[in-house]
C-alpha positions as a Markdown table, in Angstrom:
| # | Residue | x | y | z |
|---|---|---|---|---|
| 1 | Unk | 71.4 | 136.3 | 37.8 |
| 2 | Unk | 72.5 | 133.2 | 36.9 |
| 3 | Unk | 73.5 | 132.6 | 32.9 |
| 4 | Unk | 72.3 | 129.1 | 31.7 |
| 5 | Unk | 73.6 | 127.8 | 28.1 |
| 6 | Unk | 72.4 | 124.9 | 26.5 |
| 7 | Unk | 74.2 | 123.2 | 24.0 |
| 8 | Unk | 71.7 | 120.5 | 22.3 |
| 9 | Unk | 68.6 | 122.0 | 21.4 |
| 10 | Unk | 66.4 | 118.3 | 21.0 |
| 11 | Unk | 63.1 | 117.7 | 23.1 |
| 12 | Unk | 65.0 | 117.5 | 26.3 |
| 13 | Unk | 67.0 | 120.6 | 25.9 |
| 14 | Unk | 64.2 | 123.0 | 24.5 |
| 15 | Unk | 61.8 | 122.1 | 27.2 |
| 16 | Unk | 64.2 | 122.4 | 29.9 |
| 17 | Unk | 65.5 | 125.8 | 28.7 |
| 18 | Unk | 61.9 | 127.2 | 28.3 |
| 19 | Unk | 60.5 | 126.0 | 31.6 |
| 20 | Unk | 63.6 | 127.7 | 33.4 |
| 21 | Unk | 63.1 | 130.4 | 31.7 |
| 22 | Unk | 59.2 | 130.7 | 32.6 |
| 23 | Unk | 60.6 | 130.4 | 36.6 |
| 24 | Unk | 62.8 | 133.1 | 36.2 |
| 25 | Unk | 66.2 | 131.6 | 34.7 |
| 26 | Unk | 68.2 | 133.8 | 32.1 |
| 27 | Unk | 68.6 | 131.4 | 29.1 |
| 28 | Unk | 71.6 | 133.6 | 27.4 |
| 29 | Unk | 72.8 | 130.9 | 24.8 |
| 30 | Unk | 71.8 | 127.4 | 22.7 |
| 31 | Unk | 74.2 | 125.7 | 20.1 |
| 32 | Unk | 72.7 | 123.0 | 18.0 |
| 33 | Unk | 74.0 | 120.4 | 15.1 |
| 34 | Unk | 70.4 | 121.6 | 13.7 |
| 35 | Unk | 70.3 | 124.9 | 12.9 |
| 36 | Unk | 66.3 | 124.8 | 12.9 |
| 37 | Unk | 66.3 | 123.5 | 16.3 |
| 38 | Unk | 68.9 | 125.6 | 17.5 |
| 39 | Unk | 66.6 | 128.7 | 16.3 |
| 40 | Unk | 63.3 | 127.4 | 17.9 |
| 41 | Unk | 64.6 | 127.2 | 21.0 |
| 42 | Unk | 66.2 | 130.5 | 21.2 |
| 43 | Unk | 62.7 | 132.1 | 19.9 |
| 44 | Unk | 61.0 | 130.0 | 22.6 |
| 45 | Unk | 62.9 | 132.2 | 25.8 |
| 46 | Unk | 63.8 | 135.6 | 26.2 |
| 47 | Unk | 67.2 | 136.9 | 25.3 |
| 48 | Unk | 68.4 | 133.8 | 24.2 |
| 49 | Unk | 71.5 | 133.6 | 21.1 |
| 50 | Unk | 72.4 | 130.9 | 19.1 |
| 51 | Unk | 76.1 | 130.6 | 19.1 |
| 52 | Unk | 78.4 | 127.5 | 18.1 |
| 53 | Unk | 79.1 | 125.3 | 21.6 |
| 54 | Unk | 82.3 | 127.3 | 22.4 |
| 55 | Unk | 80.6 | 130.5 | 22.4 |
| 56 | Unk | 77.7 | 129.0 | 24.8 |
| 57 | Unk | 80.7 | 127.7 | 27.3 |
| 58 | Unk | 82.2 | 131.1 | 26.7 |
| 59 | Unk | 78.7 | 133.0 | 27.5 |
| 60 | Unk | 77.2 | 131.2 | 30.1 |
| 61 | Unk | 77.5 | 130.4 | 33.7 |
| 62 | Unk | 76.1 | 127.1 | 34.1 |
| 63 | Unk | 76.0 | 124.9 | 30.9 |
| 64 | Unk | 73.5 | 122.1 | 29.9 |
| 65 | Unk | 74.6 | 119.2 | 27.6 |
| 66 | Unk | 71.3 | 118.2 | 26.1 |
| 67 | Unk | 73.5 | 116.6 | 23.2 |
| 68 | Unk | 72.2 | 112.3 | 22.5 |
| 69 | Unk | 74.3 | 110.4 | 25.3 |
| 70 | Unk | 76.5 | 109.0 | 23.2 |
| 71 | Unk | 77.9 | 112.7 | 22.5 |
| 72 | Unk | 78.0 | 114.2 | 25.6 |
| 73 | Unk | 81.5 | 113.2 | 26.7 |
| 74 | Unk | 82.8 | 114.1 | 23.3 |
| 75 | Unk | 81.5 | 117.8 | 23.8 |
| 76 | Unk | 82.9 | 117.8 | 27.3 |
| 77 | Unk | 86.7 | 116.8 | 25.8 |
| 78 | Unk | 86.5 | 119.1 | 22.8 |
| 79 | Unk | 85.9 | 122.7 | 24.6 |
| 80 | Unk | 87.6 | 125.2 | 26.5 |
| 81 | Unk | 85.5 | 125.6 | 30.3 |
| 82 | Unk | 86.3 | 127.6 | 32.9 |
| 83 | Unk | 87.0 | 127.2 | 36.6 |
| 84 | Unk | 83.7 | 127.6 | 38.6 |
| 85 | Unk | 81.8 | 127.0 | 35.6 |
| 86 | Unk | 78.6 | 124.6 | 35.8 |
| 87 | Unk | 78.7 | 122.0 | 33.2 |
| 88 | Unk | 75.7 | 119.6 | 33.6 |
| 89 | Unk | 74.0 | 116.8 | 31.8 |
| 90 | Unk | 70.6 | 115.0 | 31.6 |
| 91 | Unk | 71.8 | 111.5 | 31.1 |
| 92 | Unk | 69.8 | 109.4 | 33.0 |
| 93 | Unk | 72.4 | 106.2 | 33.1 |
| 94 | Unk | 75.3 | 108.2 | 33.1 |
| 95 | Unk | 77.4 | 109.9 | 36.0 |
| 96 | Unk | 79.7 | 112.8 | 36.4 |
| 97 | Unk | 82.2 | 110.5 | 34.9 |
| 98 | Unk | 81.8 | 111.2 | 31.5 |
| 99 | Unk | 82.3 | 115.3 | 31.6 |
| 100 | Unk | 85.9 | 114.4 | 33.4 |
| 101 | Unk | 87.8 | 116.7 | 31.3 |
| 102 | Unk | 85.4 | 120.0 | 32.1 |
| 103 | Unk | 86.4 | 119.3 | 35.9 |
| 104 | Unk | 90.1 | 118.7 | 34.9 |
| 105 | Unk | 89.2 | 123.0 | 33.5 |
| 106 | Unk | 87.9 | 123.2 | 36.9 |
| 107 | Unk | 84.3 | 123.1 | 36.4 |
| 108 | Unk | 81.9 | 122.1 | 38.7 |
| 109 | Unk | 80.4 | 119.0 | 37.1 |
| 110 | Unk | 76.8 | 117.8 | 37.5 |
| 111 | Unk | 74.0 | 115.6 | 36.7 |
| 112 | Unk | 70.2 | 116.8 | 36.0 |
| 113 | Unk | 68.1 | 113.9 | 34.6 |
| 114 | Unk | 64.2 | 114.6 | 34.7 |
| 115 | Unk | 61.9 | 111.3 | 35.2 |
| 116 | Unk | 59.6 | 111.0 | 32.6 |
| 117 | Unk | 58.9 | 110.8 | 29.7 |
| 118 | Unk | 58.8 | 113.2 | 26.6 |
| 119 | Unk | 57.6 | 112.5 | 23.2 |
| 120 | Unk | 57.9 | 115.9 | 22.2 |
| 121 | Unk | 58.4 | 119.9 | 23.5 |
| 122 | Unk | 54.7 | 120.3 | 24.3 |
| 123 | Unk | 54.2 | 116.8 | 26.0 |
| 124 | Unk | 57.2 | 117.4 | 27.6 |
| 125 | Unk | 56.8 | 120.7 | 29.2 |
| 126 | Unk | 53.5 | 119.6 | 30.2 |
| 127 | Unk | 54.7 | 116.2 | 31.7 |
| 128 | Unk | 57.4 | 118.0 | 33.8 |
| 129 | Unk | 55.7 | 119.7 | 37.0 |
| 130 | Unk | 55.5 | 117.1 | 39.6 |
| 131 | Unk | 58.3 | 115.0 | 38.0 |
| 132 | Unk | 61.4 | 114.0 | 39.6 |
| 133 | Unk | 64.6 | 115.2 | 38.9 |
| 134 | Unk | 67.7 | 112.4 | 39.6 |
| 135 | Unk | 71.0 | 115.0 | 40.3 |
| 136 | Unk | 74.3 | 114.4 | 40.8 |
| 137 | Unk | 76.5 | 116.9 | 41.6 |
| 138 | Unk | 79.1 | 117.9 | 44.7 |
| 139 | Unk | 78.3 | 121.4 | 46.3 |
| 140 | Unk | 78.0 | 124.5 | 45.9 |
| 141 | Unk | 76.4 | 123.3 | 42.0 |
| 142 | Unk | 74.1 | 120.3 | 44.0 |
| 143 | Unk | 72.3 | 122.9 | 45.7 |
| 144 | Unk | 71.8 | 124.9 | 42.5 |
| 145 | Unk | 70.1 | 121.9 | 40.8 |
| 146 | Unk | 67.9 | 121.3 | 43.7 |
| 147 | Unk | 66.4 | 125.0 | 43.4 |
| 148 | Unk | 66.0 | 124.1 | 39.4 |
| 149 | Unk | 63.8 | 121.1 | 40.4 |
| 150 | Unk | 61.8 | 122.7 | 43.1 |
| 151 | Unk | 61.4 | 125.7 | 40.5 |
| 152 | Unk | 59.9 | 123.3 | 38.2 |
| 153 | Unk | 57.7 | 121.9 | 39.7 |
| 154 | Unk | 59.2 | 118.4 | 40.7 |
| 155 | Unk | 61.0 | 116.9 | 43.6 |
| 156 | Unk | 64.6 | 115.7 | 43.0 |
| 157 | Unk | 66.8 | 112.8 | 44.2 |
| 158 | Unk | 70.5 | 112.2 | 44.9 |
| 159 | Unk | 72.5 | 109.2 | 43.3 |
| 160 | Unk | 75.8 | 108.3 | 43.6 |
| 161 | Unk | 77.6 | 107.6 | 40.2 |
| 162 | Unk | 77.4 | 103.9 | 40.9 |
| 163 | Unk | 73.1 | 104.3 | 41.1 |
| 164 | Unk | 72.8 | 105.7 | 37.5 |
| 165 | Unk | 72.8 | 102.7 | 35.4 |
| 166 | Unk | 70.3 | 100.7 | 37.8 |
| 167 | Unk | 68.6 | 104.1 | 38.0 |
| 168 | Unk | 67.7 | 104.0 | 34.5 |
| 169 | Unk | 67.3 | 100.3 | 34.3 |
| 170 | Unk | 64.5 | 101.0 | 36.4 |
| 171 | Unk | 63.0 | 104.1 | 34.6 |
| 172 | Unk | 63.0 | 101.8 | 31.5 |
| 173 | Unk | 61.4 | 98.8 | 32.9 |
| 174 | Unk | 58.5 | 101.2 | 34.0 |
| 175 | Unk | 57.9 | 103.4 | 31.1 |
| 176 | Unk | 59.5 | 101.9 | 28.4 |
| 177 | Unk | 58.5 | 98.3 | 28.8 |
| 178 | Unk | 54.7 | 99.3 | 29.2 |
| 179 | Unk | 54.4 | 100.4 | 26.1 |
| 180 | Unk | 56.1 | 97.0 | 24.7 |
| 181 | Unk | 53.1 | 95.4 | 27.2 |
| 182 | Unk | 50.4 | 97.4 | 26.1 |
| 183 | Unk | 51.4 | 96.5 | 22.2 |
| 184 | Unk | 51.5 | 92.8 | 23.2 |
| 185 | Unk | 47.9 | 93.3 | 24.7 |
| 186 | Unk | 46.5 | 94.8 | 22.0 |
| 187 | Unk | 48.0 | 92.1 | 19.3 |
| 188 | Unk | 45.9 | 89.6 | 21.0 |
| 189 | Unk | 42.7 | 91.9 | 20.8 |
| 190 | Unk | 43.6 | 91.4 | 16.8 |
| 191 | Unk | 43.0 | 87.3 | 17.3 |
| 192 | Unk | 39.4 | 88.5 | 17.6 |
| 193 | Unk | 39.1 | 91.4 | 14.9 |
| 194 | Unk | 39.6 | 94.3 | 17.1 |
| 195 | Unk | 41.7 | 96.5 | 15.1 |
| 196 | Unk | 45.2 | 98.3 | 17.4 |
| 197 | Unk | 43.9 | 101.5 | 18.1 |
| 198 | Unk | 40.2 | 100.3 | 19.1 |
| 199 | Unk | 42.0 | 98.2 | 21.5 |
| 200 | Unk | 44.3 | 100.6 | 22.8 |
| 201 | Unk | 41.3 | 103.2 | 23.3 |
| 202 | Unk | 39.8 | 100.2 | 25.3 |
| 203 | Unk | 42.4 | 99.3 | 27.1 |
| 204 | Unk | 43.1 | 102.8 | 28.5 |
| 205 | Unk | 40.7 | 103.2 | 31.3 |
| 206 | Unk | 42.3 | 100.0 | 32.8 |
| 207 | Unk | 45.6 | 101.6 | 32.6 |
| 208 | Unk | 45.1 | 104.4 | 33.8 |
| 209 | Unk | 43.0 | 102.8 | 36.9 |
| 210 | Unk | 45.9 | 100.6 | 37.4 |
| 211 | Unk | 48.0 | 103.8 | 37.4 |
| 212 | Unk | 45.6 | 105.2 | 40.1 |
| 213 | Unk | 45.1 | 102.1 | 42.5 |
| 214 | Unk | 48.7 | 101.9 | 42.5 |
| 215 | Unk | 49.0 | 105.7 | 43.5 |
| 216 | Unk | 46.1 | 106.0 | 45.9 |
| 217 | Unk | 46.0 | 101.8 | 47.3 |
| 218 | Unk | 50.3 | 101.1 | 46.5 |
| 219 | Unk | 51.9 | 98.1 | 46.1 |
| 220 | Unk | 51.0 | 95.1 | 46.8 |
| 221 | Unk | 47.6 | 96.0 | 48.0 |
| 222 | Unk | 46.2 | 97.5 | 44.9 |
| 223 | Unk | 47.4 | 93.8 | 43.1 |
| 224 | Unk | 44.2 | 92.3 | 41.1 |
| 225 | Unk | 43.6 | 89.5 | 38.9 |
| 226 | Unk | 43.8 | 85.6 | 39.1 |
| 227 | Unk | 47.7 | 85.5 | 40.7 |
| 228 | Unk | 46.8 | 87.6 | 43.5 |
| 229 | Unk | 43.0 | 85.2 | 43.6 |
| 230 | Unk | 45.2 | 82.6 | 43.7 |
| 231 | Unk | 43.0 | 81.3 | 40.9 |
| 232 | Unk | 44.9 | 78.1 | 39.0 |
| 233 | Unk | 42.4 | 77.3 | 36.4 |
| 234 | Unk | 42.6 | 80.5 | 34.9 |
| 235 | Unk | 46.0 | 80.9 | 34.8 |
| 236 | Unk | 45.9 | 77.1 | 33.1 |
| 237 | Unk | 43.0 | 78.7 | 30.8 |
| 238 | Unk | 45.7 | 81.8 | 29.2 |
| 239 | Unk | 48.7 | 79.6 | 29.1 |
| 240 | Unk | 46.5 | 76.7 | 26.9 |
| 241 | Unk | 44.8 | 79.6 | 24.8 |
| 242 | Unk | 48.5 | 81.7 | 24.2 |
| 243 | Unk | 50.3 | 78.3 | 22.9 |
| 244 | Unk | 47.8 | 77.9 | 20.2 |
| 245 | Unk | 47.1 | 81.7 | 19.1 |
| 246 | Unk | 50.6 | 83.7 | 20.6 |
| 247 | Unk | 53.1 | 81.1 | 21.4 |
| 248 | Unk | 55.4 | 83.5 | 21.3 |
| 249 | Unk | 54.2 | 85.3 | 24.2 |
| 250 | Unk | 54.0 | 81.9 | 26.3 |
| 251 | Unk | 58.1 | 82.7 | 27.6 |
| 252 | Unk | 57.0 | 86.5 | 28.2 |
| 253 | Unk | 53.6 | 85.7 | 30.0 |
| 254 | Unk | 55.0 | 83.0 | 32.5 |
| 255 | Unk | 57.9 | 85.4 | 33.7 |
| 256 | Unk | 55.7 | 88.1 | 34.7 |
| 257 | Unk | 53.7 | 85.8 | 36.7 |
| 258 | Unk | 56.3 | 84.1 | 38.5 |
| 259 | Unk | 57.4 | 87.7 | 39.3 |
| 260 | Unk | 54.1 | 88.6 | 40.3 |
| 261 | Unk | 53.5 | 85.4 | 42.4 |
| 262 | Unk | 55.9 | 87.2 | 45.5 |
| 263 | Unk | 53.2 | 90.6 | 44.9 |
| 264 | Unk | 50.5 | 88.8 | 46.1 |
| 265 | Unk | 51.9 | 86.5 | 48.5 |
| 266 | Unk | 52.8 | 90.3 | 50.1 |
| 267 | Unk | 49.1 | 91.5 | 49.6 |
| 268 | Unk | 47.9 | 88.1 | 51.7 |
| 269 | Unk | 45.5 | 86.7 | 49.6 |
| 270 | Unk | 47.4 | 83.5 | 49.0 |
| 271 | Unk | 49.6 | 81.7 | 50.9 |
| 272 | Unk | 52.6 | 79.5 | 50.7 |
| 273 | Unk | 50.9 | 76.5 | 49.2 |
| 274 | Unk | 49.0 | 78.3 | 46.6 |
| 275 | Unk | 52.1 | 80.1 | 45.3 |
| 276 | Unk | 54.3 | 76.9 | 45.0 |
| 277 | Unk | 51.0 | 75.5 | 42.9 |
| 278 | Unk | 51.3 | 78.8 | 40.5 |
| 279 | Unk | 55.2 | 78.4 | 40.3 |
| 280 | Unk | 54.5 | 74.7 | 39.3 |
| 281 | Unk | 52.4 | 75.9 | 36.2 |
| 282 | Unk | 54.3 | 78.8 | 35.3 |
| 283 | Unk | 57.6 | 77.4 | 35.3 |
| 284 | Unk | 58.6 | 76.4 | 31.8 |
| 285 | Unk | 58.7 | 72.9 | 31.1 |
């Protein structure tokens, strides 16, 4: 059975390392800066010892850096590997580059990034199933991290080293950036007295129907709202209303619809001449 040590016992690691080990994985050995987090992961799976990171690249098979990214090539220059050894991390806009001098040791060098999103162990164990895992690794470790992913749950996709960084670009603009839209939303709930969290509890349902349409409908046919209507005044209406109680959102709220304009010119519901007329209004002056 395969031996898997994780050094980096944060959100990422401890969720990864007890979801393996609930498919079967043998989760022989954690080393953390934290001591406390070092200990709850190894309480979380079976068999599990806490050892410094030398003795989890001495006692496992296949290693996990689950260290911040900014620390992950400097565990991968500090320690002794083996050849054959596994040594992976779960970086999602960095490539094999950075663990260089683990397949110098000849190790076989690799990269497991899950994505979504995790607040915290629970959220994240429960937001894993289904997810998708980005790998990069040459064989025979690439076909060991495709089995991980299926065993959890999720799908998995291969990137080249030169993918990561647009890779994660892309994972940000998606999840990170929605939150940053959805706190923007519900600051200009407060220019009428609705306090953040009533607004975020209202705002919700649209999300998550959004969230739906484009699951079930896709993109650009489950597009709604006055760019893909075509509908000028209104757009005229929010920019007139934004200068006087957000201006600072003015900038923010033209971009998205001039990138939104080429959405529903795809969905058909306006045509040439009706986008140039929104591009005219939303362009800054």
């Amino acid at each position: 059975m395969l031996k898997l040590g994780f050094i980096g016992a944060g959100t990422v690691g401890t969720a990864l390392a007890a979801r393996l080990n609930g498919r079967g994985y043998a989760v022989v050995a954690v080393s953390s800066r934290s001591r406390t987090s070092a200990q709850n992961l190894a309480q979380s799976v079976n068999g599990c010892r806490i050892f410094d990171s030398q003795g989890v690249a001495d006692n496992a098979e296949l290693i996990f850096i689950t260290t911040p990214d900014d620390a992950i090539a400097q565990v991968a220059s500090q320690l002794k590997w083996r050849p054959g050894q596994g040594v992976v991390h779960c970086s999602g806009a960095d490539s094999t580059a950075i663990l260089q001098p683990a397949k110098d040791s000849g190790a076989r060098v690799g990269v497991f990034h899950p994505l979504q999103t995790f607040a915290s162990v629970k959220q994240a164990m429960e937001n894993m199933p289904g997810s998708t895992f980005a790998l990069e690794a040459g064989e025979p470790l690439l076909k060991k991290l495709k089995d991980m992913a299926t065993a959890l749950g999720g799908h998995w996709v291969e990137l080249k080293a030169s993918d990561k960084v647009l890779y994660h670009a892309a994972a940000v603009i998606a999840c990170n950036y929605m939150v940053t839209l959805v706190k923007l939303a519900t600051d200009l709930w407060q220019t009428f007295d609705v306090p953040p969290q009533k607004a975020t509890q209202a705002l919700l349902p649209l999300l998550r129907g959004t969230i739906h349409n484009i699951d079930t409908v896709g993109i650009p046919q489950c597009l709604t709202g006055p760019i893909a209507r075509g509908d000028v005044g209104t757009i005229k209406k929010h920019l007139d209303a934004l200068e006087q109680a957000a201006p600072h959102l003015v900038s923010t709220y033209r971009e998205l619809g001039l990138q939104t304009i080429p959405i529903a010119v795809a969905k058909g519901r306006i045509d040439k001449n009706q986008a140039e007329e929104l591009r005219v209004i939303l362009q800054p002056a």
